[in-house]
PyMOL Python script that loads the backbone (N, CA, C, O; Angstrom):
from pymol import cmd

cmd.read_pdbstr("""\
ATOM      1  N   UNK A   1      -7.627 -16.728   6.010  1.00  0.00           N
ATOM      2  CA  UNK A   1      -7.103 -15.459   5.545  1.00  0.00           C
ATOM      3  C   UNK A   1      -7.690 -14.354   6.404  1.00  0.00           C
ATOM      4  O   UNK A   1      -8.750 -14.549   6.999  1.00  0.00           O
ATOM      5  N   UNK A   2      -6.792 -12.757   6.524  1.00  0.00           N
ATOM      6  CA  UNK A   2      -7.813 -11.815   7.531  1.00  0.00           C
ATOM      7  C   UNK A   2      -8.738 -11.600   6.818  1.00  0.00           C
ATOM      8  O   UNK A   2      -8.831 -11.882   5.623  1.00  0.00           O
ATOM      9  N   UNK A   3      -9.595 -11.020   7.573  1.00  0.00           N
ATOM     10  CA  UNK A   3     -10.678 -10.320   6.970  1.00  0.00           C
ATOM     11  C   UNK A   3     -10.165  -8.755   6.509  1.00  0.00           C
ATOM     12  O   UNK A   3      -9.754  -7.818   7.193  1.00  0.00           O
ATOM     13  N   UNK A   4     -10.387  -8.910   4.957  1.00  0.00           N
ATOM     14  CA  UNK A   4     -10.424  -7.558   4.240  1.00  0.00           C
ATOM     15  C   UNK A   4     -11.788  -7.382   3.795  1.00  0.00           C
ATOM     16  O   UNK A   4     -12.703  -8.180   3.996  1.00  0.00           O
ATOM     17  N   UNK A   5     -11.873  -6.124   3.087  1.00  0.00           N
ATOM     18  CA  UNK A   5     -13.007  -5.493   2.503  1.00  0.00           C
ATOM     19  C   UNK A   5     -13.061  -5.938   1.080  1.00  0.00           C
ATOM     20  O   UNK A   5     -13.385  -5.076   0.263  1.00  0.00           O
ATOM     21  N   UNK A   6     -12.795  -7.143   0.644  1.00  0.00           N
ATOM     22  CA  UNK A   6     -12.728  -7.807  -0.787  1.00  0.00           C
ATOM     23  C   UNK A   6     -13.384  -9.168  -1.223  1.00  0.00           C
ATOM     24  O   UNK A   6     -12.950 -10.227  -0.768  1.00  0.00           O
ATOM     25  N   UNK A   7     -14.228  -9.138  -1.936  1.00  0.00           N
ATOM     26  CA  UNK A   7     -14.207 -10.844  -2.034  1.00  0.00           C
ATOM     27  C   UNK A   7     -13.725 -11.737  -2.438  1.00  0.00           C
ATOM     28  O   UNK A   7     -12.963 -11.470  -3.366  1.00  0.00           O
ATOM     29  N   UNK A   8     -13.814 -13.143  -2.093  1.00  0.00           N
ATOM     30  CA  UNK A   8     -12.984 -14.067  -2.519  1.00  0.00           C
ATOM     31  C   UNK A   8     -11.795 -14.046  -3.906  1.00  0.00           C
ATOM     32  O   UNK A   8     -10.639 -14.464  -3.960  1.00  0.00           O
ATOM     33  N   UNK A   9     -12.602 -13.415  -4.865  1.00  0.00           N
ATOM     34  CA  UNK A   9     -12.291 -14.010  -6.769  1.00  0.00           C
ATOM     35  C   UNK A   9     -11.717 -12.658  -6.236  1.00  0.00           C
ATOM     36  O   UNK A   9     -10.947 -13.236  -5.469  1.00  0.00           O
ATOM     37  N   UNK A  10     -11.507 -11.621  -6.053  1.00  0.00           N
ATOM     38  CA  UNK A  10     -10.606 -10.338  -6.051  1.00  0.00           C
ATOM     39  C   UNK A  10      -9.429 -10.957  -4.862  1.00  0.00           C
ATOM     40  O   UNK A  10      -8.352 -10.537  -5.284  1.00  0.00           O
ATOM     41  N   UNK A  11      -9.159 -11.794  -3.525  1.00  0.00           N
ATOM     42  CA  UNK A  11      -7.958 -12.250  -2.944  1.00  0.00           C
ATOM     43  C   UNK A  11      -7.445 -13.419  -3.855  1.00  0.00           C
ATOM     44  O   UNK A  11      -6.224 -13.328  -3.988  1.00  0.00           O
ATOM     45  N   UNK A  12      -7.953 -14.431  -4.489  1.00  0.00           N
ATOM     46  CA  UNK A  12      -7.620 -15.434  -5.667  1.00  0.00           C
ATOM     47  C   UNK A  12      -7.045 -14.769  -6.756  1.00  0.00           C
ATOM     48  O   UNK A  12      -5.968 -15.218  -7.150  1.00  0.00           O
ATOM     49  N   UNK A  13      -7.542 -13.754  -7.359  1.00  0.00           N
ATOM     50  CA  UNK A  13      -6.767 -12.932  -8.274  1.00  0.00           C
ATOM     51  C   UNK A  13      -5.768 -12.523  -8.076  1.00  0.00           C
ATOM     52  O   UNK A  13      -4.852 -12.962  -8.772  1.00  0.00           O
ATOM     53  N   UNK A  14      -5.390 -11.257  -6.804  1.00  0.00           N
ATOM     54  CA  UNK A  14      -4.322 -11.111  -6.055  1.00  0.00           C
ATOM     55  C   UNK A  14      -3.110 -12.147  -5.898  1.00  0.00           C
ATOM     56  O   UNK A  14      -1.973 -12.099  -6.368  1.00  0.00           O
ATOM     57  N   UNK A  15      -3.745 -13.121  -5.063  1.00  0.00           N
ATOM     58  CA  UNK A  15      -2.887 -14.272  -5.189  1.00  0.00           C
ATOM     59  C   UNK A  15      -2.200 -14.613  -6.600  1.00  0.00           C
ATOM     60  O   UNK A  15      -1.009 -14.472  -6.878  1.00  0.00           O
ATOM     61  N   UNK A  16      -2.970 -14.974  -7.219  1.00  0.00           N
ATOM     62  CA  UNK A  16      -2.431 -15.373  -8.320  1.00  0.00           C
ATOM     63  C   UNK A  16      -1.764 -14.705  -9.321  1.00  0.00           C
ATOM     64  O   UNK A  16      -1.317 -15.328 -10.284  1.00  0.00           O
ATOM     65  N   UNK A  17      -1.608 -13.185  -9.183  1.00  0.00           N
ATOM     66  CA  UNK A  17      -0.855 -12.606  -9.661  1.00  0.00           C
ATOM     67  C   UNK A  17       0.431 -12.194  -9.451  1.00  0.00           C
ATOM     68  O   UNK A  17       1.322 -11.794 -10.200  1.00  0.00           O
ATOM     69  N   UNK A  18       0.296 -12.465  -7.694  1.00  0.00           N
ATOM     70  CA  UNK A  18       1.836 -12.643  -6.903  1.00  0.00           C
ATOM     71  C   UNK A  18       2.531 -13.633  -6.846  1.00  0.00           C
ATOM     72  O   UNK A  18       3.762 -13.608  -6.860  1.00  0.00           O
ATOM     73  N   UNK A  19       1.747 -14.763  -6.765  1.00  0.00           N
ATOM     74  CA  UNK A  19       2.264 -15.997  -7.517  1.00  0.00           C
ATOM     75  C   UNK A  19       3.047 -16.047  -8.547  1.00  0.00           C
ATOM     76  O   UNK A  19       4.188 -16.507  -8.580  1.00  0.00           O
ATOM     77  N   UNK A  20       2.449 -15.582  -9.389  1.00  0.00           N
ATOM     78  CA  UNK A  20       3.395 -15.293 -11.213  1.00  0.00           C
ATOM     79  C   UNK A  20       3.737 -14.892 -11.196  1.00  0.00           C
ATOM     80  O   UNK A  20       4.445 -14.853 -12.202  1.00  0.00           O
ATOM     81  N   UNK A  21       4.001 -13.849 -10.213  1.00  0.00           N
ATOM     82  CA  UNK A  21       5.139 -12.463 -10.696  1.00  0.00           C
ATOM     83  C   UNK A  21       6.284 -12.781  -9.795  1.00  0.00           C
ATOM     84  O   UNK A  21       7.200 -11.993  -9.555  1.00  0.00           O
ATOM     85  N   UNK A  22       6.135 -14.395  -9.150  1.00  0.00           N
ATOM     86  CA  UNK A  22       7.079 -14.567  -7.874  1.00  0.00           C
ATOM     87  C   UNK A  22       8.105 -15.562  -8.805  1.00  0.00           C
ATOM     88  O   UNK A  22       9.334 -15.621  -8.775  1.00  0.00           O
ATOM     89  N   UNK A  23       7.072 -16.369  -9.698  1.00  0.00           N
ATOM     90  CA  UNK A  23       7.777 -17.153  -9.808  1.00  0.00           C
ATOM     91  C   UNK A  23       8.571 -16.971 -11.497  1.00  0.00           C
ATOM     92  O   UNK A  23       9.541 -17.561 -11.972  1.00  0.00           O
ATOM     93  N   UNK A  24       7.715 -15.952 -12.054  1.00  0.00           N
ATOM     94  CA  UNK A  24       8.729 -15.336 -12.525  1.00  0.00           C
ATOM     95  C   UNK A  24      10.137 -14.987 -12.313  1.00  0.00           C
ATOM     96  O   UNK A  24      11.039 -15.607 -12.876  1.00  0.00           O
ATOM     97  N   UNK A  25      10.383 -13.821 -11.362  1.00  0.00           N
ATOM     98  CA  UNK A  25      11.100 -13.518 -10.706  1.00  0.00           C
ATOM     99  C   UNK A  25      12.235 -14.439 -10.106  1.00  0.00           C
ATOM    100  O   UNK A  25      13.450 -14.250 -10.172  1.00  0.00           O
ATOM    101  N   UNK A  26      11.497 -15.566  -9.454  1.00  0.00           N
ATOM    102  CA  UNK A  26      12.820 -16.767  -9.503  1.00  0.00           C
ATOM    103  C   UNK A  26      12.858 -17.158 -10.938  1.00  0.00           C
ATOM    104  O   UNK A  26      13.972 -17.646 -11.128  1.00  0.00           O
ATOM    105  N   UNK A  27      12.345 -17.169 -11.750  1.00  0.00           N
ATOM    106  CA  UNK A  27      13.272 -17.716 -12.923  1.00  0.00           C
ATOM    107  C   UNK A  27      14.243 -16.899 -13.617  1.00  0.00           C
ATOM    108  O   UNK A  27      15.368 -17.304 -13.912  1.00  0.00           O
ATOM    109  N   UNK A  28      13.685 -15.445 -13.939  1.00  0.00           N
ATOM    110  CA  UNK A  28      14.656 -14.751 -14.073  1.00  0.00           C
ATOM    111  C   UNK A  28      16.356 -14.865 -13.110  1.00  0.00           C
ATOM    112  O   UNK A  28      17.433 -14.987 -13.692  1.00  0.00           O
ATOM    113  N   UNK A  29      16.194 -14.784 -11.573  1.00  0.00           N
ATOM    114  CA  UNK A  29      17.114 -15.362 -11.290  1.00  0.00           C
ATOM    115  C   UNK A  29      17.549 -16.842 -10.537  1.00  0.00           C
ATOM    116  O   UNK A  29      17.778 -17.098  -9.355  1.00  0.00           O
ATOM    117  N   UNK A  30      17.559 -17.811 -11.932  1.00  0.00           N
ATOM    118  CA  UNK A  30      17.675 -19.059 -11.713  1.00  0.00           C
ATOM    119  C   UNK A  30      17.599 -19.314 -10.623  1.00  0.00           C
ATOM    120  O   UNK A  30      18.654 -19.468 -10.007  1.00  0.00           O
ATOM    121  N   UNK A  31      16.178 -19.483  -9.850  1.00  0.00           N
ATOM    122  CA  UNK A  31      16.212 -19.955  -8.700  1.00  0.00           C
ATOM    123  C   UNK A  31      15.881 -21.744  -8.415  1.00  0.00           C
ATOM    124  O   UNK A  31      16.008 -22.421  -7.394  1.00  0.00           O
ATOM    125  N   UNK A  32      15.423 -22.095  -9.781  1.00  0.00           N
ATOM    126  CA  UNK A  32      15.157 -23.454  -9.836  1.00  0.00           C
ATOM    127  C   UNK A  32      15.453 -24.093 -11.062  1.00  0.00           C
ATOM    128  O   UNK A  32      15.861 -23.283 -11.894  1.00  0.00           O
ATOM    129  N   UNK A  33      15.377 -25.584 -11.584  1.00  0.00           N
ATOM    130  CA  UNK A  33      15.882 -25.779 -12.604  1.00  0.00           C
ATOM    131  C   UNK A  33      14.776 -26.641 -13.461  1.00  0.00           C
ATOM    132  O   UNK A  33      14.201 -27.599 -12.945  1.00  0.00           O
ATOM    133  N   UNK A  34      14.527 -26.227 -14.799  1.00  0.00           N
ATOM    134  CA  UNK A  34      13.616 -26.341 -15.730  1.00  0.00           C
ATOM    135  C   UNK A  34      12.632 -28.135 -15.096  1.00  0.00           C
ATOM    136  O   UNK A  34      11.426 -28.335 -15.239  1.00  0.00           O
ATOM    137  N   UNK A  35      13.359 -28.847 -14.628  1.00  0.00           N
ATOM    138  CA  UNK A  35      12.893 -29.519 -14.197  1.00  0.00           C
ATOM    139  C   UNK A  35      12.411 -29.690 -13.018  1.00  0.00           C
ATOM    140  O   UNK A  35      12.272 -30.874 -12.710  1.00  0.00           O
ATOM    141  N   UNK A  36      12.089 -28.889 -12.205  1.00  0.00           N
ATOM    142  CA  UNK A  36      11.691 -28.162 -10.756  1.00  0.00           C
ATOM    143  C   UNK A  36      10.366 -27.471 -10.921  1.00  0.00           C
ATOM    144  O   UNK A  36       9.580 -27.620  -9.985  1.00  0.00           O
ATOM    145  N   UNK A  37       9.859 -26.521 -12.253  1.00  0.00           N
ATOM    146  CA  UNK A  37       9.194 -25.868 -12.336  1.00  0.00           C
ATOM    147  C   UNK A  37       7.822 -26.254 -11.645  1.00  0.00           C
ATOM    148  O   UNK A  37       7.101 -25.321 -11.289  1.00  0.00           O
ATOM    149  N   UNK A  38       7.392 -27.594 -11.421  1.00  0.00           N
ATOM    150  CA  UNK A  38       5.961 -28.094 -10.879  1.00  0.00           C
ATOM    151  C   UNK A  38       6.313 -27.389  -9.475  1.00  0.00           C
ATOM    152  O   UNK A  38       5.716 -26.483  -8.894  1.00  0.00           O
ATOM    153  N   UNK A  39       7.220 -27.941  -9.197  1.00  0.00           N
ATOM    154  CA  UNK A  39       7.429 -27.843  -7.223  1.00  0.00           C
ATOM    155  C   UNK A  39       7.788 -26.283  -7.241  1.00  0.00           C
ATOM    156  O   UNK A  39       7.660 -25.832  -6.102  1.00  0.00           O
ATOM    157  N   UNK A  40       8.162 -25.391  -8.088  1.00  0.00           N
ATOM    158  CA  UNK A  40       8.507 -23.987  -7.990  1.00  0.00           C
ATOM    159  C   UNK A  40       7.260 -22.967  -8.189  1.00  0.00           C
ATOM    160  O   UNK A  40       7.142 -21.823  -7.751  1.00  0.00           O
ATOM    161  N   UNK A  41       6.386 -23.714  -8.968  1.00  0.00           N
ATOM    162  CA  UNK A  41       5.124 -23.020  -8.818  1.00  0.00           C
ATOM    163  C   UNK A  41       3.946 -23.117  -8.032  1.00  0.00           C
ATOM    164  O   UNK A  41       2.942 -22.425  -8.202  1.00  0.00           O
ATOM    165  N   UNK A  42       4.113 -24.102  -7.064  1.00  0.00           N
ATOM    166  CA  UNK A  42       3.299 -24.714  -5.917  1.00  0.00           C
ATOM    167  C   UNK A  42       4.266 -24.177  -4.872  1.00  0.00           C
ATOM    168  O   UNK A  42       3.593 -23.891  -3.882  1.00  0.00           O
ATOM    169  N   UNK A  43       5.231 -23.981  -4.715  1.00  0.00           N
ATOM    170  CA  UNK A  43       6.040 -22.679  -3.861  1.00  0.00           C
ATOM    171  C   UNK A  43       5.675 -21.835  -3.727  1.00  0.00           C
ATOM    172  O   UNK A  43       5.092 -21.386  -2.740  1.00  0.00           O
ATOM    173  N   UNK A  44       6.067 -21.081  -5.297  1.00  0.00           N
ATOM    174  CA  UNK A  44       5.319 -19.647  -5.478  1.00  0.00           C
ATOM    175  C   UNK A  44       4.121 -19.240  -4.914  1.00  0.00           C
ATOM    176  O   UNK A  44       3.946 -18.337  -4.096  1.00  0.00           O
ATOM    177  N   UNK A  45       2.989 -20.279  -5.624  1.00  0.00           N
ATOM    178  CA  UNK A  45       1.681 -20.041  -4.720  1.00  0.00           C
ATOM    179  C   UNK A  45       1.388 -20.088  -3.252  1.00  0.00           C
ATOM    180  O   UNK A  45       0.497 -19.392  -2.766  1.00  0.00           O
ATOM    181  N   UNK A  46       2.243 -21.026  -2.431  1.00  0.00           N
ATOM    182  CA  UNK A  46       2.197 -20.961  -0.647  1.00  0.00           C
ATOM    183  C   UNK A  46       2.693 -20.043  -0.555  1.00  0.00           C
ATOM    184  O   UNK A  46       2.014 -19.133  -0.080  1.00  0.00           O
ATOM    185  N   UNK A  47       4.166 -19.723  -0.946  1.00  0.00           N
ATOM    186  CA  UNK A  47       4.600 -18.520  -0.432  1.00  0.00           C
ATOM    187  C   UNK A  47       3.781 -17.113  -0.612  1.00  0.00           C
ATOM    188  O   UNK A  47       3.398 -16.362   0.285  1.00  0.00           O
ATOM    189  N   UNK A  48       3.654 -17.000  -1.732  1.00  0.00           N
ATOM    190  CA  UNK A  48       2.255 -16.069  -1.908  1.00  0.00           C
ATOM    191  C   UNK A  48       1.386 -15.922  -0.431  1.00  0.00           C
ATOM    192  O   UNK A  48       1.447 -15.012   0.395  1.00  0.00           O
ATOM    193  N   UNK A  49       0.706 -16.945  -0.423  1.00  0.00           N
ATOM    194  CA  UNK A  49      -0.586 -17.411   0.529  1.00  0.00           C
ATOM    195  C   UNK A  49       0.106 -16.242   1.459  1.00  0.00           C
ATOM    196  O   UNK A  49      -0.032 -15.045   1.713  1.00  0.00           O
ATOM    197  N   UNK A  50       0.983 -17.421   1.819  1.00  0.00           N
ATOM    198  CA  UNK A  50       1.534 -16.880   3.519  1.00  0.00           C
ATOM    199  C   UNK A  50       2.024 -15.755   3.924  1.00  0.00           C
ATOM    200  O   UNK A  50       1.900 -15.236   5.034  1.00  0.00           O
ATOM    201  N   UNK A  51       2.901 -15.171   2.492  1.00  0.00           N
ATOM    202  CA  UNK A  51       2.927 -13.551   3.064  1.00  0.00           C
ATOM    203  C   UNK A  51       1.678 -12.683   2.680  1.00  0.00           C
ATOM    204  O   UNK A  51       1.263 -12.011   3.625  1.00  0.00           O
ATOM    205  N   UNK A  52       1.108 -12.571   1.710  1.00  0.00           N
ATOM    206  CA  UNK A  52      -0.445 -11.823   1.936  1.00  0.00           C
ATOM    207  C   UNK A  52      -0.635 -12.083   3.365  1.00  0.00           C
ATOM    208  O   UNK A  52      -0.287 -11.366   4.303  1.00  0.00           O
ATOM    209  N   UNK A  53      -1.456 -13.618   3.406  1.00  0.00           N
ATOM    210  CA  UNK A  53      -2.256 -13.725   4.734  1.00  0.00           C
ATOM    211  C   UNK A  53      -1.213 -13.213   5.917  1.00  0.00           C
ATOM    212  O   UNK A  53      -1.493 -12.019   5.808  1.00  0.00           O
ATOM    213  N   UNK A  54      -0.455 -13.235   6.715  1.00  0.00           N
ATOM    214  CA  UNK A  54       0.605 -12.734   6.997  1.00  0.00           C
ATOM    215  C   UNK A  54       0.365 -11.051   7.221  1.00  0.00           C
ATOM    216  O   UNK A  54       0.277 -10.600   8.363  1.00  0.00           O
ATOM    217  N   UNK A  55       0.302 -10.476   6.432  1.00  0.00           N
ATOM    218  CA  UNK A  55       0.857  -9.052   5.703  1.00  0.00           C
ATOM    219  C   UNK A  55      -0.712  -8.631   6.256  1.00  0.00           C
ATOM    220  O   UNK A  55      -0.836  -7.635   6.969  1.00  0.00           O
ATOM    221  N   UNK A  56      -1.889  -9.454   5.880  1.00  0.00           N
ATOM    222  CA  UNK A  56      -2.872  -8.508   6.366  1.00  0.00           C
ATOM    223  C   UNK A  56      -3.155  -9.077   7.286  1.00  0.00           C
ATOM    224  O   UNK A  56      -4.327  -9.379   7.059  1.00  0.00           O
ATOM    225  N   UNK A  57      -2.775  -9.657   8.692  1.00  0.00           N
ATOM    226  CA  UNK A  57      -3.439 -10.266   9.595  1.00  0.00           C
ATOM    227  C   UNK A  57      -2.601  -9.002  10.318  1.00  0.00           C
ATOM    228  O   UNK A  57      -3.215  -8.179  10.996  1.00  0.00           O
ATOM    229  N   UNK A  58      -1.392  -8.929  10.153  1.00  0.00           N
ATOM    230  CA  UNK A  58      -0.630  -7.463  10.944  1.00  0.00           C
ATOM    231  C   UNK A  58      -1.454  -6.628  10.787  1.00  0.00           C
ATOM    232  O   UNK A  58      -2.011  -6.189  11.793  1.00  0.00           O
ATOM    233  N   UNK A  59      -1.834  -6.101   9.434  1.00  0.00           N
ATOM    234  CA  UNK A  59      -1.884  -4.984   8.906  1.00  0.00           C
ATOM    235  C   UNK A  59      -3.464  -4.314  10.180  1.00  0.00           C
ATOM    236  O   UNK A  59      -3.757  -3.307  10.825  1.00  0.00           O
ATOM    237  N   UNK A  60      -4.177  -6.070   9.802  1.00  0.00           N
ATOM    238  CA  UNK A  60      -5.730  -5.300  10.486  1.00  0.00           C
ATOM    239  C   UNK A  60      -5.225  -5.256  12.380  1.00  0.00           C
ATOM    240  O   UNK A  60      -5.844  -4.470  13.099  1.00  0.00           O
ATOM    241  N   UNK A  61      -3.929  -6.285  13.103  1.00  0.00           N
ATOM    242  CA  UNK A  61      -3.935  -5.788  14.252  1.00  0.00           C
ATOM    243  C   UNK A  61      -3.124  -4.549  14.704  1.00  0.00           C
ATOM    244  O   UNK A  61      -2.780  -4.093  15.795  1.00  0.00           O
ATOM    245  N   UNK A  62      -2.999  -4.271  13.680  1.00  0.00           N
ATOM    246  CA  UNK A  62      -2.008  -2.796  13.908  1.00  0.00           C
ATOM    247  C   UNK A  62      -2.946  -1.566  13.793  1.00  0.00           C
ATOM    248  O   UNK A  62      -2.714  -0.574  14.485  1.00  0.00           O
ATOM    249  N   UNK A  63      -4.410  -1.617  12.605  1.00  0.00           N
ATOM    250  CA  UNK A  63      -4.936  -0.773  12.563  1.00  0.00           C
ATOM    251  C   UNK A  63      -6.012  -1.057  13.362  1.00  0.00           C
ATOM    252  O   UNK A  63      -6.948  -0.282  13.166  1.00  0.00           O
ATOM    253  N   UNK A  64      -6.221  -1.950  14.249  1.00  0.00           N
ATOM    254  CA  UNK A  64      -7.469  -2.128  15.324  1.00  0.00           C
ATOM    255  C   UNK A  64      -6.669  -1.750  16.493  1.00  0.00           C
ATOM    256  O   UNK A  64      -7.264  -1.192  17.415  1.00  0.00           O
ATOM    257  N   UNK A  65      -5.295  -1.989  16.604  1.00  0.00           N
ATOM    258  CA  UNK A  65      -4.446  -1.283  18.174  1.00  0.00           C
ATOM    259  C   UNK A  65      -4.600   0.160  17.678  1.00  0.00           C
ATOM    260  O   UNK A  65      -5.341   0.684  18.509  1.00  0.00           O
ATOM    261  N   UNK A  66      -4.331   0.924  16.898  1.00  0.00           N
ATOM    262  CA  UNK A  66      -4.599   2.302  16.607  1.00  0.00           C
ATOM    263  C   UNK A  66      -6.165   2.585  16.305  1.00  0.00           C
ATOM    264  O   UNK A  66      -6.612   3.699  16.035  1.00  0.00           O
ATOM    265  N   UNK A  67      -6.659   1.808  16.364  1.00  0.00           N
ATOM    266  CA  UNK A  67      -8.117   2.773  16.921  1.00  0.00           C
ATOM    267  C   UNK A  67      -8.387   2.278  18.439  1.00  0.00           C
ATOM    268  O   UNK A  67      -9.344   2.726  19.070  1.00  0.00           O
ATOM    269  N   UNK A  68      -7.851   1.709  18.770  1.00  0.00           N
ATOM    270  CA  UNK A  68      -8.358   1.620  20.282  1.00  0.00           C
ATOM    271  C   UNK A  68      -7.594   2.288  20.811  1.00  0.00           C
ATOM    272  O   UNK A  68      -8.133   2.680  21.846  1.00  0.00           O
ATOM    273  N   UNK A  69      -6.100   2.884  20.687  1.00  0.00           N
ATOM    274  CA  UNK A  69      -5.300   3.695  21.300  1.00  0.00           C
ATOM    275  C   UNK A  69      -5.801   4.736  21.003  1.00  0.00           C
ATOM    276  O   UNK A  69      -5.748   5.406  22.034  1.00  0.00           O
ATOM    277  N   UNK A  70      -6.448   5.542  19.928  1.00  0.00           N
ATOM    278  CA  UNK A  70      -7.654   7.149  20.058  1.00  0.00           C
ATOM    279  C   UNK A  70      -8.405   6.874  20.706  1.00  0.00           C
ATOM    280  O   UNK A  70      -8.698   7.549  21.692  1.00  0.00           O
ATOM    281  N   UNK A  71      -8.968   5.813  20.390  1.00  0.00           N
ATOM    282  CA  UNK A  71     -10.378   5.867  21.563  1.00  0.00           C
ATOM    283  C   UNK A  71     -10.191   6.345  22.905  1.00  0.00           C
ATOM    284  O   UNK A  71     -11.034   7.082  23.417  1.00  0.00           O
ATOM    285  N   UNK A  72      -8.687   5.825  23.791  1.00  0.00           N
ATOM    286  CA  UNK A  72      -8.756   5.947  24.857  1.00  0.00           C
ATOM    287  C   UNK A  72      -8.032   7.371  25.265  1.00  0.00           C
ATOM    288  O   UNK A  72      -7.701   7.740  26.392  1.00  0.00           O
ATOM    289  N   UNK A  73      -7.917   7.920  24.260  1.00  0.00           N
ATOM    290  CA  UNK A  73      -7.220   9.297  24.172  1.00  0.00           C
ATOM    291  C   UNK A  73      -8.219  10.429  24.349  1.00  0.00           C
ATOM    292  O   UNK A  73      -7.840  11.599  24.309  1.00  0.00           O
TER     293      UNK A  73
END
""", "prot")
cmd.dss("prot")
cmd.show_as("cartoon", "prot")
cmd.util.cbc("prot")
cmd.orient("prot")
């Protein structure tokens, strides 16, 4: 995962709240069927993973290219 300013049990929390609120969200719109739910919530959770981790691995090389682009300013 990038390195943020958080510890572990605060990115596990995170996770796991995007998780549930993902896979919520596919159930609300039938995205799987009552008998799917194991494999839809072990989805939920990778997919989770991967866009966080994802989301802040940009996030920190976008804000380390903008401090090195002032620096050289």
């Amino acid at each position: 995962m990038a390195s943020v300013p958080l510890s572990v049990a605060q990115l596990e929390k995170i996770v796991e709240i995007v998780a549930t609120d993902l896979l919520e969200e596919w159930a609300l719109n039938d995205r799987f069927s009552e008998e799917d739910l194991e494999n839809a919530k072990k989805n939920a959770l990778n997919d989770s993973i991967f866009v966080i981790d994802t989301f802040m691995s940009l996030f920190n090389e976008t804000m380390s290219a903008e401090a090195e682009q002032k620096r050289l300013i």
